[in-house]
C-alpha positions in Angstrom: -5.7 30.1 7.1 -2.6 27.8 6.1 -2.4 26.6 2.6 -1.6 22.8 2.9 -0.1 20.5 0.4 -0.8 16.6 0.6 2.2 14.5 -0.7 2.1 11.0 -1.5 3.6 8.3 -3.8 2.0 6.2 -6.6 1.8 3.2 -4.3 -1.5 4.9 -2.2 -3.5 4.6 -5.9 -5.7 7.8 -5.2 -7.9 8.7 -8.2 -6.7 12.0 -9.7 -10.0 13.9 -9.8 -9.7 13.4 -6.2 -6.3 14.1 -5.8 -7.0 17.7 -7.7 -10.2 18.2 -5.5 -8.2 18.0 -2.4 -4.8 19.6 -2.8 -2.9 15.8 -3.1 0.1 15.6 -5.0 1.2 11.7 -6.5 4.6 11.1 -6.9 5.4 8.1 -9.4 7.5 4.9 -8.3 9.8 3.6 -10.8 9.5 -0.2 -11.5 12.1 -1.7 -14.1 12.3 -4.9 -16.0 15.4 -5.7 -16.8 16.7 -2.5 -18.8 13.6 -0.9 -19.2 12.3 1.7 -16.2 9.1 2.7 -16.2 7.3 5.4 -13.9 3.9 3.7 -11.9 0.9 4.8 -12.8 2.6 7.3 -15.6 4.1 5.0 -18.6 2.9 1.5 -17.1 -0.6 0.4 -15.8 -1.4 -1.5 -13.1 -2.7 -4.0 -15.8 0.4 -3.5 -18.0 2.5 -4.1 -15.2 1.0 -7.7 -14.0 1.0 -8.7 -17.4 5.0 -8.5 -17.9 5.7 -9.4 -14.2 3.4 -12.6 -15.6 5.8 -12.8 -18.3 9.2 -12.0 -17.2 11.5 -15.0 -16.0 12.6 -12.7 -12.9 11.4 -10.1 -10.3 11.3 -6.3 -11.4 12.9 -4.4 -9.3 10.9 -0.9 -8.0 12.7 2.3 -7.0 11.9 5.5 -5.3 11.5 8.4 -7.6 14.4 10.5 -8.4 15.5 13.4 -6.1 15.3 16.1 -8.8 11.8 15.1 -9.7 11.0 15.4 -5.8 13.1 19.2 -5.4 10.9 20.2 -9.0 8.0 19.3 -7.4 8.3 20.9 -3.8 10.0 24.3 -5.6 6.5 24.5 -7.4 4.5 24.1 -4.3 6.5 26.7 -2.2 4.9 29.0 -5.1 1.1 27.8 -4.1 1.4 26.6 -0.3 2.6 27.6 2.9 3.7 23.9 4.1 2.9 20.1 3.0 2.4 17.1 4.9 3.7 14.2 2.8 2.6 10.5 3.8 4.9 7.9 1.8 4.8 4.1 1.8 6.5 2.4 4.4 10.7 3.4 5.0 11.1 -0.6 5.1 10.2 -0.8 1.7 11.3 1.9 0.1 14.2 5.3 0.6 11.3 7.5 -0.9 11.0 8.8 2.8 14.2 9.8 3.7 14.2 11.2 -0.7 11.1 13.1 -0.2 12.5 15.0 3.0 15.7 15.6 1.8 14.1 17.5 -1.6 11.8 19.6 0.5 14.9 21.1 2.5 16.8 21.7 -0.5 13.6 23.3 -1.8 13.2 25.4 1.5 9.7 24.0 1.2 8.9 22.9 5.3 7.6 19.8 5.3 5.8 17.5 8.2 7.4 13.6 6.9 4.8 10.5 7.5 6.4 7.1 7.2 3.1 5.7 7.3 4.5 2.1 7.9 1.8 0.7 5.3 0.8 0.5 2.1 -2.0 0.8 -0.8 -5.2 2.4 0.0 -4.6 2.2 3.6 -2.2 5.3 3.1 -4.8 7.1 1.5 -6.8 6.2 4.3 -4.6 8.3 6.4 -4.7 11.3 4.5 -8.2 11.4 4.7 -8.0 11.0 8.4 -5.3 14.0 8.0 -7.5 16.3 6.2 -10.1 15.7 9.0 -8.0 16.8 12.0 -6.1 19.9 10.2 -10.1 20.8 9.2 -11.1 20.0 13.2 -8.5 23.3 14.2 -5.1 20.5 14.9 -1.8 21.7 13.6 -0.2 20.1 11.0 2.8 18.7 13.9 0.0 17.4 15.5 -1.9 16.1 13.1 1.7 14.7 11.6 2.1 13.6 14.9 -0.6 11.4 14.9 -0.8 9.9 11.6 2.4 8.2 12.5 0.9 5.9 14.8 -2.2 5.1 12.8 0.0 2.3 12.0 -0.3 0.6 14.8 -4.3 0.2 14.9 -3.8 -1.4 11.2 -4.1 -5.0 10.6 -3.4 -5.9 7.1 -2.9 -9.4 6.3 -2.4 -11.2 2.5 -2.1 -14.0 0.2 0.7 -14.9 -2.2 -1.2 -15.8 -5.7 2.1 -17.9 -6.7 5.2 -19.9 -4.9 6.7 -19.3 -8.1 6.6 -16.0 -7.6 8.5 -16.6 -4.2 10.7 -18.7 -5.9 11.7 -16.2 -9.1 12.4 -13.6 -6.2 14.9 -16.0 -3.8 12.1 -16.0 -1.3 11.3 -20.0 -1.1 13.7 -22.9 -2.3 13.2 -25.2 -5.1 12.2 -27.8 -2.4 10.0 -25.8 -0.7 8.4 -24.9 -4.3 8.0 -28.3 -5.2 6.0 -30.0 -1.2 4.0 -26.4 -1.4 2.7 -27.0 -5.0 2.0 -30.3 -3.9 0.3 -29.8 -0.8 -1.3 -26.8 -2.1 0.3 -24.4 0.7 -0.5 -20.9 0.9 1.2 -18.7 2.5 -0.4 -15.7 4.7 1.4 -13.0 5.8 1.1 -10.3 8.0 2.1 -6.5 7.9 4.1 -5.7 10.9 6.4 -2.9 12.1 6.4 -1.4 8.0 7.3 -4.7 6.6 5.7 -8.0 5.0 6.2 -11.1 7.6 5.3 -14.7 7.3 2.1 -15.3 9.3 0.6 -18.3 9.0 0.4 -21.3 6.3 -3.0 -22.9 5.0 -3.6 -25.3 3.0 -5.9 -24.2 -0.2 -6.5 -21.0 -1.2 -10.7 -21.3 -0.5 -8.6 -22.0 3.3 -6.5 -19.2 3.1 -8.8 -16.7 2.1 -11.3 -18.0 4.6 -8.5 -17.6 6.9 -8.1 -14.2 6.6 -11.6 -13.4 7.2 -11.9 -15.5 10.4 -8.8 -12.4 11.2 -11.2 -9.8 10.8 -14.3 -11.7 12.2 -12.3 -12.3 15.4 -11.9 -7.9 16.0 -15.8 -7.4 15.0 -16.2 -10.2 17.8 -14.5 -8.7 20.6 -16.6 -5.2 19.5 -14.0 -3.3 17.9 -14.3 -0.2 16.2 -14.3 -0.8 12.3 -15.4 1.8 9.6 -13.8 0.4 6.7 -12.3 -3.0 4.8 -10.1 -2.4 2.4 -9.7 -5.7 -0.4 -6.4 -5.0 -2.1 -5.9 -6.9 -5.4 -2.6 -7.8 -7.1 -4.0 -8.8 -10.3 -6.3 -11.0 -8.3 -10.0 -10.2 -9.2 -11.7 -13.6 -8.4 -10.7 -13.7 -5.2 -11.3 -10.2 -4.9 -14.9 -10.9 -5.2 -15.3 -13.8 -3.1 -13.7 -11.8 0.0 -16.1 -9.4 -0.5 -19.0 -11.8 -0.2 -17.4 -13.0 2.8 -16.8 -9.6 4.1 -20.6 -8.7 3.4 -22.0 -11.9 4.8 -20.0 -11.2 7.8 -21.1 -7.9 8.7 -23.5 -6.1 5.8 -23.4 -2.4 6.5 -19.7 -2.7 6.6 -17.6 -0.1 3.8 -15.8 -2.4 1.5 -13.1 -0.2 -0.5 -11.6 -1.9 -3.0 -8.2 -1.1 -4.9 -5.0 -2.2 -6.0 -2.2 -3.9 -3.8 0.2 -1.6 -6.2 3.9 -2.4 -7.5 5.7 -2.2 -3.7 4.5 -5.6 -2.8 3.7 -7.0 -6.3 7.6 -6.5 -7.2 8.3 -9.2 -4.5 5.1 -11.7 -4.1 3.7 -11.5 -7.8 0.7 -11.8 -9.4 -2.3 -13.5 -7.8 -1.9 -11.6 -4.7 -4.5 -10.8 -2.2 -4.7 -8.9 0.5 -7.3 -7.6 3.4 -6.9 -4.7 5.6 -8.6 -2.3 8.3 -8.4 0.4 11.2 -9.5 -0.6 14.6 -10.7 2.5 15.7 
């Protein structure tokens, strides 16, 4: 039977005992603030790294990992597997897509590329769902095949903790800073096509988050399929909690999965950010 290797990036937060257990290798992001560059997950928590972006008078900056750590890390897994699916956070994000690819063929290591258009836990998601068909007898192009449209049955929507935040990165003027903070707006946005897009704007955050529930409310209405709710938290663990009240007052025997929003979006929205996701299936 092939030998397959599952490839990722820090930003899909997978636990490492579970990583080990099934054959999932976790490449680090880099995130820098200002002249310092630290690798995600490796020399800075998730903790850690909320707390400076907290501090810091701008944005950090992330980056994808460097090609030779990518060729090191395919050369070792030619020794050990016959091929590797690798699912990366979405290509509108980040170049570790088109890096990750281009190590692997200077390896010689072959190598079935997911841009899996999302983020976060939802990414993990997909490897599970990966694991599942190559286990159910489909190929790896197949199965590669298919993950890159699990995209498109994802809805993941979220809230910005802080127009500050907005503000530090360019994102919202000092005008717009000033009527939001006084009227309290938060901004919702959606994740379409592989990138963060302005969605809606409520007034309040106990609005806003309510908001985002009605979102998934409105699917379980119309009798979708849904397995599992993923609550992604950007250094946001009160309103963590509260959505999964919601969630669980909603429907009860629902899977609630929660996690970290991670460093891709956090870099650009800040701290205080919230976000809800699932598959219709």
């Amino acid at each position: 039977m092939m030998k397959i290797a599952w490839i990722t990036d820090s930003t899909c937060f997978i636990d490492p005992e579970f990583a080990n257990q099934h054959h999932i290798f976790v490449i680090p992001m880099n995130i820098s603030f200002e002249q310092e560059t630290y690798r995600d997950g490796v020399d800075i928590t998730e903790e850690e790294f909320y707390q400076k972006l907290t501090a810091s008078p701008n944005l950090p900056k992330s980056s994808q990992p460097a090609l030779g750590e990518l060729v090191s890390l395919y050369e070792e897994l030619k020794k050990e597997y016959d091929l590797g699916i690798a699912i990366h956070l979405s290509s509108d994000l980040s170049g570790t897509c088109n890096s990750s690819k281009h190590a692997a063929d200077i390896a010689g290591f072959p190598l079935e590329l997911v841009d899996s258009r999302l983020i976060s836990l939802p990414m993990k998601y997909m490897i599970e769902k990966g694991q599942e068909m190559i286990r159910q007898g489909m190929s790896p192009a197949d199965t590669a095949a298919k993950l890159r449209t699990m995209y498109q049955d994802n809805q993941l929507f979220f809230m910005t903790g802080s127009l500050e935040q907005l503000h530090k990165g360019g994102r919202v003027s000092a005008l717009q800073l000033l009527m939001g903070s006084l009227l309290q707006i938060k901004p919702v946005f959606s994740f379409q096509e592989g990138k963060a897009v302005p969605f809606e704007k409520v007034r309040s955050k106990k609005r806003a988050l309510s908001y985002m529930i009605s979102l998934l409310q409105n699917d379980l209405e119309k009798g979708v399929t849904i397995k599992k709710v993923f609550v992604l938290s950007g250094s946001a663990a009160e309103e963590s909690l509260i959505l999964q009240e919601q969630i669980r007052s909603l429907t009860p025997n629902i899977e609630i999965v929660t996690g970290p929003l991670g460093s891709a979006i956090g870099v650009h929205v800040g701290a205080g950010t919230i976000a809800i996701s699932w598959f219709r299936e």
